[in-house]
MARTIKE-451785 format. One record per residue (C-alpha): x, y, z; residue in three letters; residue number from 0. Coordinates in steps of 0.1 Angstrom, whole numbers, plus 2048, in hexadecimal, padded with zeros to 3 digits. Each point is the difference from the previous one (the first is absolute). Layout:
<sites>
   east   north    up   residuo   num
      X       Y     Z       ALA   NUM
...
</sites>
This chain:
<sites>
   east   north    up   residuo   num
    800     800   800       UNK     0
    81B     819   80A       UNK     1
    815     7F8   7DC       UNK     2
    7DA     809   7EE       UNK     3
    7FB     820   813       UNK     4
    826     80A   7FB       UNK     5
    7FB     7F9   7D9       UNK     6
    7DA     811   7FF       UNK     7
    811     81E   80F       UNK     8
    81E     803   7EA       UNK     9
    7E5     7FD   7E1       UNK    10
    7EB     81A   812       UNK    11
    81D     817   806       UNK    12
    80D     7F9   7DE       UNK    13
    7E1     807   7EE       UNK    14
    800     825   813       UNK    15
    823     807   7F2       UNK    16
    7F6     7F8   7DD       UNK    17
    7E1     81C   805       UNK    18
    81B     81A   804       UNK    19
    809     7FC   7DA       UNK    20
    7E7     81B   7F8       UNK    21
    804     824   80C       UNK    22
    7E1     806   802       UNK    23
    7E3     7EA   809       UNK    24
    7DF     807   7F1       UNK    25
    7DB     7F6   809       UNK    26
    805     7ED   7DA       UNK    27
    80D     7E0   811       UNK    28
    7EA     7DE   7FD       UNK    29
    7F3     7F8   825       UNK    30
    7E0     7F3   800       UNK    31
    7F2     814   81A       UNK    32
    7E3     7FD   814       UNK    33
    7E7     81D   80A       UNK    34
    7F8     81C   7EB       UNK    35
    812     812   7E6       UNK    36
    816     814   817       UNK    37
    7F4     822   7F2       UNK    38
    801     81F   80C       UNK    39
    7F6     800   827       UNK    40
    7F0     7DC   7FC       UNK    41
    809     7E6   814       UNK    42
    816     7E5   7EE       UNK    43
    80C     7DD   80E       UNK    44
    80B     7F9   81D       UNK    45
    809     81E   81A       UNK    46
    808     810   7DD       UNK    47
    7EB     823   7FF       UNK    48
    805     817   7DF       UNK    49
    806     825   806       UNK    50
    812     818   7E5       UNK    51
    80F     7FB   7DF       UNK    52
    81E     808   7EA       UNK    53
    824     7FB   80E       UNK    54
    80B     7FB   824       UNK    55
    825     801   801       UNK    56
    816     7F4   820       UNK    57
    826     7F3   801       UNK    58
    819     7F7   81F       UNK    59
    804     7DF   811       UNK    60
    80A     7E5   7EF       UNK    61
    7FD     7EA   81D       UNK    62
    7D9     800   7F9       UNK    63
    802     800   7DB       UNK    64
    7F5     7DC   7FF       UNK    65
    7DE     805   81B       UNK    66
    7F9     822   7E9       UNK    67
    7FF     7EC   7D8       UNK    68
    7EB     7EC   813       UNK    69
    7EA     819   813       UNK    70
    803     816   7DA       UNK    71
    7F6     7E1   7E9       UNK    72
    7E2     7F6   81C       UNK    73
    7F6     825   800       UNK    74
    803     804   7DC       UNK    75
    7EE     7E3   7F9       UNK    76
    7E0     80F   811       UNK    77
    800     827   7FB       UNK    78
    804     806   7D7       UNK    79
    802     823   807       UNK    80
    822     800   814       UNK    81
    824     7FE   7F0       UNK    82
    814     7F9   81C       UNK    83
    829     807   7FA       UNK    84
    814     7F3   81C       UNK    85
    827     808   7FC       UNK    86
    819     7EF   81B       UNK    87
    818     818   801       UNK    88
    80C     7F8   824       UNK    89
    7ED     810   81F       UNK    90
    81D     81F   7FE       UNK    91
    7F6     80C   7DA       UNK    92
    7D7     7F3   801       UNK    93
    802     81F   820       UNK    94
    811     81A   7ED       UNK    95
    7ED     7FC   7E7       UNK    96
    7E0     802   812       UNK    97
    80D     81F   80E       UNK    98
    806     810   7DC       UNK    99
    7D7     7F9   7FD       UNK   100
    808     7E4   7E7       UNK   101
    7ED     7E5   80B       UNK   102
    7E2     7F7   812       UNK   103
    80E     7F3   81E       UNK   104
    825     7EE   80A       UNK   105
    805     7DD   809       UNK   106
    81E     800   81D       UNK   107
    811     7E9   818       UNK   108
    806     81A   814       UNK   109
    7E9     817   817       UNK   110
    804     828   7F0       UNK   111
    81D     810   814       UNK   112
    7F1     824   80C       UNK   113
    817     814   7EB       UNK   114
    7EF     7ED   7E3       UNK   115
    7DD     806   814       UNK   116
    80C     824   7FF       UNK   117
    802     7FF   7D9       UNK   118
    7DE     7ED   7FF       UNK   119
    7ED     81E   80D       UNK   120
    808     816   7E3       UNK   121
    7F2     7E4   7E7       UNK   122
    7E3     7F3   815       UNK   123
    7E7     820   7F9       UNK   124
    7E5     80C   81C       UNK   125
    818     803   81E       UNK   126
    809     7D7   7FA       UNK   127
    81C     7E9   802       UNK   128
    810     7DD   7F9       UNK   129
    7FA     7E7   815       UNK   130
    807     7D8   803       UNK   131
    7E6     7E4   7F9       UNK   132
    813     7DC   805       UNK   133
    7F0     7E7   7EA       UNK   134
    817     7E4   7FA       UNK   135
    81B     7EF   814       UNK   136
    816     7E6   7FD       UNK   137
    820     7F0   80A       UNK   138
    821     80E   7EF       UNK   139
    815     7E2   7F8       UNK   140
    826     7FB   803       UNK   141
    803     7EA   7DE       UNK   142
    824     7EC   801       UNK   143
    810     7EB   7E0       UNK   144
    81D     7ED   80F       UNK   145
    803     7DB   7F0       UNK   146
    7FC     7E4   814       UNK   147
    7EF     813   817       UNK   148
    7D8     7FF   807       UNK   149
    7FA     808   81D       UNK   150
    811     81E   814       UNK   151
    7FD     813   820       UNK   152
    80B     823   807       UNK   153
    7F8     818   821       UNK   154
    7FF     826   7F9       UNK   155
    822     807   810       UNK   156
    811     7E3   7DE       UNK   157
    7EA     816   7EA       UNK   158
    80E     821   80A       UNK   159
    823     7F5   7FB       UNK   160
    7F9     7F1   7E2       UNK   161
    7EC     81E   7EE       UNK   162
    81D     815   812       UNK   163
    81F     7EE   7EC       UNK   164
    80C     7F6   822       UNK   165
    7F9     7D5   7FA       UNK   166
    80C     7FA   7DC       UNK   167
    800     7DB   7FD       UNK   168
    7E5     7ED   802       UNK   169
    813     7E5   818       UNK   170
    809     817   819       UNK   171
    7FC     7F6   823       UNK   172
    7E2     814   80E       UNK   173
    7E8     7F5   7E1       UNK   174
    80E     7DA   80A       UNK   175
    7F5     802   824       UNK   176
    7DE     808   7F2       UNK   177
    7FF     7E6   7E7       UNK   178
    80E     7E1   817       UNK   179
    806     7E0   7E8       UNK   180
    7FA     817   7E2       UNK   181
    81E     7FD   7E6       UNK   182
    809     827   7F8       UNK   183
    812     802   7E1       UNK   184
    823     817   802       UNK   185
    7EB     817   7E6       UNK   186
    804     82A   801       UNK   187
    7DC     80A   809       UNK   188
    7F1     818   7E5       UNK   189
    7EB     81C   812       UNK   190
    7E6     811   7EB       UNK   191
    7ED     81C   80C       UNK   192
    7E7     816   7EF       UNK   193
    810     820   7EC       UNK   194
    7DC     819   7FC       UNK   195
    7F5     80E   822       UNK   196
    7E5     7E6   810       UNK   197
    7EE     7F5   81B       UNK   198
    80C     7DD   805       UNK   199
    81F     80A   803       UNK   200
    7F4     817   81C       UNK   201
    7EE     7E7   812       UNK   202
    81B     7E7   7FA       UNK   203
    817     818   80F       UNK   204
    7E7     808   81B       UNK   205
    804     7D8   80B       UNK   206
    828     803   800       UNK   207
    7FD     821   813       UNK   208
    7E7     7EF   817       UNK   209
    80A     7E2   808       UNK   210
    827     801   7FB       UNK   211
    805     828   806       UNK   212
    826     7F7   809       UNK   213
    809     7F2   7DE       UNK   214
    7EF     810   7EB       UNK   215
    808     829   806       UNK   216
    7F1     80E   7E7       UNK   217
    7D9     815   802       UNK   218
    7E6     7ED   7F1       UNK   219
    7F7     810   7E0       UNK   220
    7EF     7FD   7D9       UNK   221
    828     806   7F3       UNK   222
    816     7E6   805       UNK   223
    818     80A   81E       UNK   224
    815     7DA   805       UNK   225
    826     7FD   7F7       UNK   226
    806     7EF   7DC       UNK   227
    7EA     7E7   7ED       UNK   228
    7ED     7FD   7DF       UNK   229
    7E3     814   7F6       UNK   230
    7E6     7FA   7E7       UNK   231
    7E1     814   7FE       UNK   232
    7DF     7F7   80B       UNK   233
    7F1     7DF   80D       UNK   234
    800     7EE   7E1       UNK   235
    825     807   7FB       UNK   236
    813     7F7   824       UNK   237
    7E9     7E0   7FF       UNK   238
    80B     7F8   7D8       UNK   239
    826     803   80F       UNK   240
    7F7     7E6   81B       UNK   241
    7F2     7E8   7E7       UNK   242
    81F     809   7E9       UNK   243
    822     803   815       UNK   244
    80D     7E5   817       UNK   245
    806     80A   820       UNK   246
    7E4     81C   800       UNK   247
    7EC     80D   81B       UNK   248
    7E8     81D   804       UNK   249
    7DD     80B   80B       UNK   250
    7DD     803   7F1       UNK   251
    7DD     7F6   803       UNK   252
    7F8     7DF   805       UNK   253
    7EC     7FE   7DC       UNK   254
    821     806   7EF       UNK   255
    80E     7E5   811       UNK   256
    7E1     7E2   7FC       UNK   257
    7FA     811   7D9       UNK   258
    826     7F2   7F9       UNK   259
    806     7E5   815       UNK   260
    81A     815   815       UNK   261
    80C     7F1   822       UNK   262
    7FC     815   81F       UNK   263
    810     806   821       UNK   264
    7EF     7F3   81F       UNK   265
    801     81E   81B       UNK   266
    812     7F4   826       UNK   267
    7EC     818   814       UNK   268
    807     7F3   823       UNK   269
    7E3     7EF   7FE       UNK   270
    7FA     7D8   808       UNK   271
    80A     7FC   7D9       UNK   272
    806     814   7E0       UNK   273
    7E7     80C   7F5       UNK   274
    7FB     7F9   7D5       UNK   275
    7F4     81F   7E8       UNK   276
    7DB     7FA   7FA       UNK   277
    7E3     812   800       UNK   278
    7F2     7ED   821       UNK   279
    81C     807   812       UNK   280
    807     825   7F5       UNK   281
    7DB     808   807       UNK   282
    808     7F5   823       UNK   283
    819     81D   804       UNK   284
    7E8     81B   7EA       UNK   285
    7E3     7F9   81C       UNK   286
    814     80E   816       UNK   287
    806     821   7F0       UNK   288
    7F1     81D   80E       UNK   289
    7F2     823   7F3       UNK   290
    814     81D   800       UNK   291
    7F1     816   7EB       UNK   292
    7E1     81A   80A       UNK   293
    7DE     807   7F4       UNK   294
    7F9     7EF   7DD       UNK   295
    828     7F8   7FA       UNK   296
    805     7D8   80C       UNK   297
    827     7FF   7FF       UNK   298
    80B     7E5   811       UNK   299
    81D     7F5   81A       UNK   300
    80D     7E3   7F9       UNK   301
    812     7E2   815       UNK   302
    81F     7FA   7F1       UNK   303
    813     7F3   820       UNK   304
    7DD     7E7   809       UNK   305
    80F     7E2   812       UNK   306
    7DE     7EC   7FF       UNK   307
    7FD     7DE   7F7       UNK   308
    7FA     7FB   7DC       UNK   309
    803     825   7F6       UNK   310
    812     80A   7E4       UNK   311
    80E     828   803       UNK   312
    80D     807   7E4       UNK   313
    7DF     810   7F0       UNK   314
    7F0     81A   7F0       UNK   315
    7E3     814   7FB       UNK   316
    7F7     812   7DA       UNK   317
    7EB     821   80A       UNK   318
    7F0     812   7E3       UNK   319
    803     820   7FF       UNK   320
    7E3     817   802       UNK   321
    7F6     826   807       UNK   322
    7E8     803   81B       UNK   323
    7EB     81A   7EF       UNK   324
    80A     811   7E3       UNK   325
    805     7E3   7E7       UNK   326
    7FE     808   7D9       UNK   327
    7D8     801   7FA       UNK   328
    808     7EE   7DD       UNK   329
    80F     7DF   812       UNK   330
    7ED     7FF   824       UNK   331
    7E2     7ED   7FB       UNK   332
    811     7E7   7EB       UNK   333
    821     801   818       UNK   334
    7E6     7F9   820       UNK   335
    7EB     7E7   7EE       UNK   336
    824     7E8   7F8       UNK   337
    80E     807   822       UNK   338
    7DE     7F6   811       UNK   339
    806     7E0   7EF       UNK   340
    823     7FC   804       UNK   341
    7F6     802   824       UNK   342
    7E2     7E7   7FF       UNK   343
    7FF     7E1   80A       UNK   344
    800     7F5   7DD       UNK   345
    81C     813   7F9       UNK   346
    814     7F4   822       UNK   347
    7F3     7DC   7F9       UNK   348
    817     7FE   7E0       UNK   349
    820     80B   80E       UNK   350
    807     7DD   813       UNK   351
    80B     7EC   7E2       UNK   352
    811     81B   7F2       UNK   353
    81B     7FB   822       UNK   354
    7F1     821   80B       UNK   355
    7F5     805   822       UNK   356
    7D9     80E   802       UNK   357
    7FC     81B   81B       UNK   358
    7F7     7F9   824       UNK   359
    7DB     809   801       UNK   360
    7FD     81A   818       UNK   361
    817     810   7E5       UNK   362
    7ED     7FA   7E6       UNK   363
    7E2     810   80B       UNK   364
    810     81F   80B       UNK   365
    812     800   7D9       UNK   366
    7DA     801   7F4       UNK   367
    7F0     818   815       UNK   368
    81F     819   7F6       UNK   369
    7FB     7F8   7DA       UNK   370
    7E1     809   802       UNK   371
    80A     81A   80E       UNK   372
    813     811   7E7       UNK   373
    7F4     81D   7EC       UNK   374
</sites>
């Protein structure tokens, strides 16, 4: 049963990647769809309800691109009147280019910092502002390709040395007292680490700084701030140099890793036993986040140092961003009406098989009543 669900979720997650062919997904795709037309302001199937037409654009994380050509085909396939163009540019670029007024809303890995709050307010018209709406979450993965070797264990103190140039050979002695009767190869370890500004490299930075803050020394941040390595750019690329070089390692979400077979790190937390990157196990550590943010913004604070049995820290949380009041009146009813079903449960029911992590429900409910919110 396990070897099944492993290969129906590779095929899931496989089928997701091949949406993201087409730059733009249209309502012109060929789901059968239940319901009604999808129309303007009709109902269509599911949790699906049509508001708006023409041309929503959005761009930014790339660590949800594989939940949103899902969410866009499903939407698509029920509202005709909706063009929905979702770039993933990396959470960094998909913000700035919100703030410039170029798109609809931003997709980020990262909660708005307030100097970039600061800039929101001179967008968001009527006195608004930018705030944070989690809707997806997941586990980032630590993907490894070192022959001979299937199975590997790191703790977050290894990982900081490694992604800091200070271990360099795969058979050095503090990986083998994690990996006891594992045969290291004498291998150079290849570190690659994402080269555009994005949030999984802040919150995989936010672990290291967390839960090893004496090896790693560097702030957390978007920008890469560690000591040597590789970079390639974007999701897609540091996990295509996994699959590619021998004696690669790096980080991204766990969809990446099940959509090409790539091997990942299990996580020594302190805890009874380490703990493996899955979607179970990395909801366990996102229940525990709590809400920072005020009024209608939902950012989160997340436990990256979480010691608990079976809870995997090294998470994230996409937001998208949004203006309070003060959206374009163009985009807004069609912007509400896809981020109302983003954040349905239909549209948190299909995230599981996709290695994404739906939101904790109390969450969710507060995402909704601040979508509809918005104005």
């Amino acid at each position: 049963m396990k070897l099944q669900r492993n290969n129906r979720l590779r095929a899931i997650a496989a089928g997701a990647l091949a949406l993201s062919g087409a730059l733009v997904l249209t309502a012109c795709g060929s789901d059968d769809n239940s319901g009604s037309s999808g129309g303007n302001g009709t109902k269509a199937a599911g949790d699906i309800k049509c508001e708006g037409k023409g041309q929503l654009l959005a761009s930014g994380s790339s660590a949800q691109k594989n939940a949103m050509d899902l969410w866009v085909k499903n939407y698509g396939g029920a509202c005709k009147d909706v063009k929905i163009n979702y770039k993933a540019t990396g959470s960094g670029a998909g913000i700035q280019e919100w703030l410039q007024g170029k798109t609809a809303f931003a997709g980020s890995d990262s909660a708005l910092k307030p100097e970039e709050v600061a800039a929101s307010k001179k967008m968001c018209k009527g006195g608004g502002q930018g705030i944070n709406l989690p809707m997806v979450g997941g586990p980032i993965a630590v993907g490894f390709n070192v022959p001979g070797v299937d199975k590997l264990t790191l703790d977050a103190k290894t990982l900081a040395l490694i992604f800091d140039s200070k271990i360099k050979k795969w058979n050095d002695e503090a990986i083998k007292k994690l990996n006891k009767g594992v045969s290291l190869p004498d291998l150079k370890i290849q570190a690659f680490h994402r080269s555009d500004d994005s949030g999984t490299t802040d919150n995989f930075t936010k672990y290291l700084k967390a839960a090893a803050p004496s090896a790693w020394p560097h702030e957390p941040g978007k920008a890469w701030a560690g000591s040597g390595g590789q970079a390639a750019d974007g999701s897609s690329g540091v996990s295509s140099q996994v699959k590619q070089v021998s004696g690669a390692i790096s980080y991204f979400e766990l969809s990446y890793a099940t959509a090409s077979s790539i091997k990942t790190v299990d996580l020594d937390t302190g805890a009874s036993a380490p703990v493996q990157a899955t979607v179970d196990n990395a909801s366990k550590a996102i229940a525990e986040a709590k809400i920072k943010g005020t009024g209608k913004d939902l950012a989160l604070d997340l436990a990256y140092d979480t010691k608990a049995e079976g809870a995997y820290p090294i998470t994230l949380v996409t937001y998208e961003i949004a203006c309070d009041k003060g959206n374009k009146s163009d985009t807004l009813a069609a912007t509400k009406s896809f981020l109302t079903y983003v954040a349905s449960e239909d549209g948190q029911a299909s995230l599981k098989d996709l290695g994404y992590a739906p939101l904790p429900t109390e969450i969710a409910t507060k995402v909704r009543e601040s979508v509809a919110s918005l104005s």
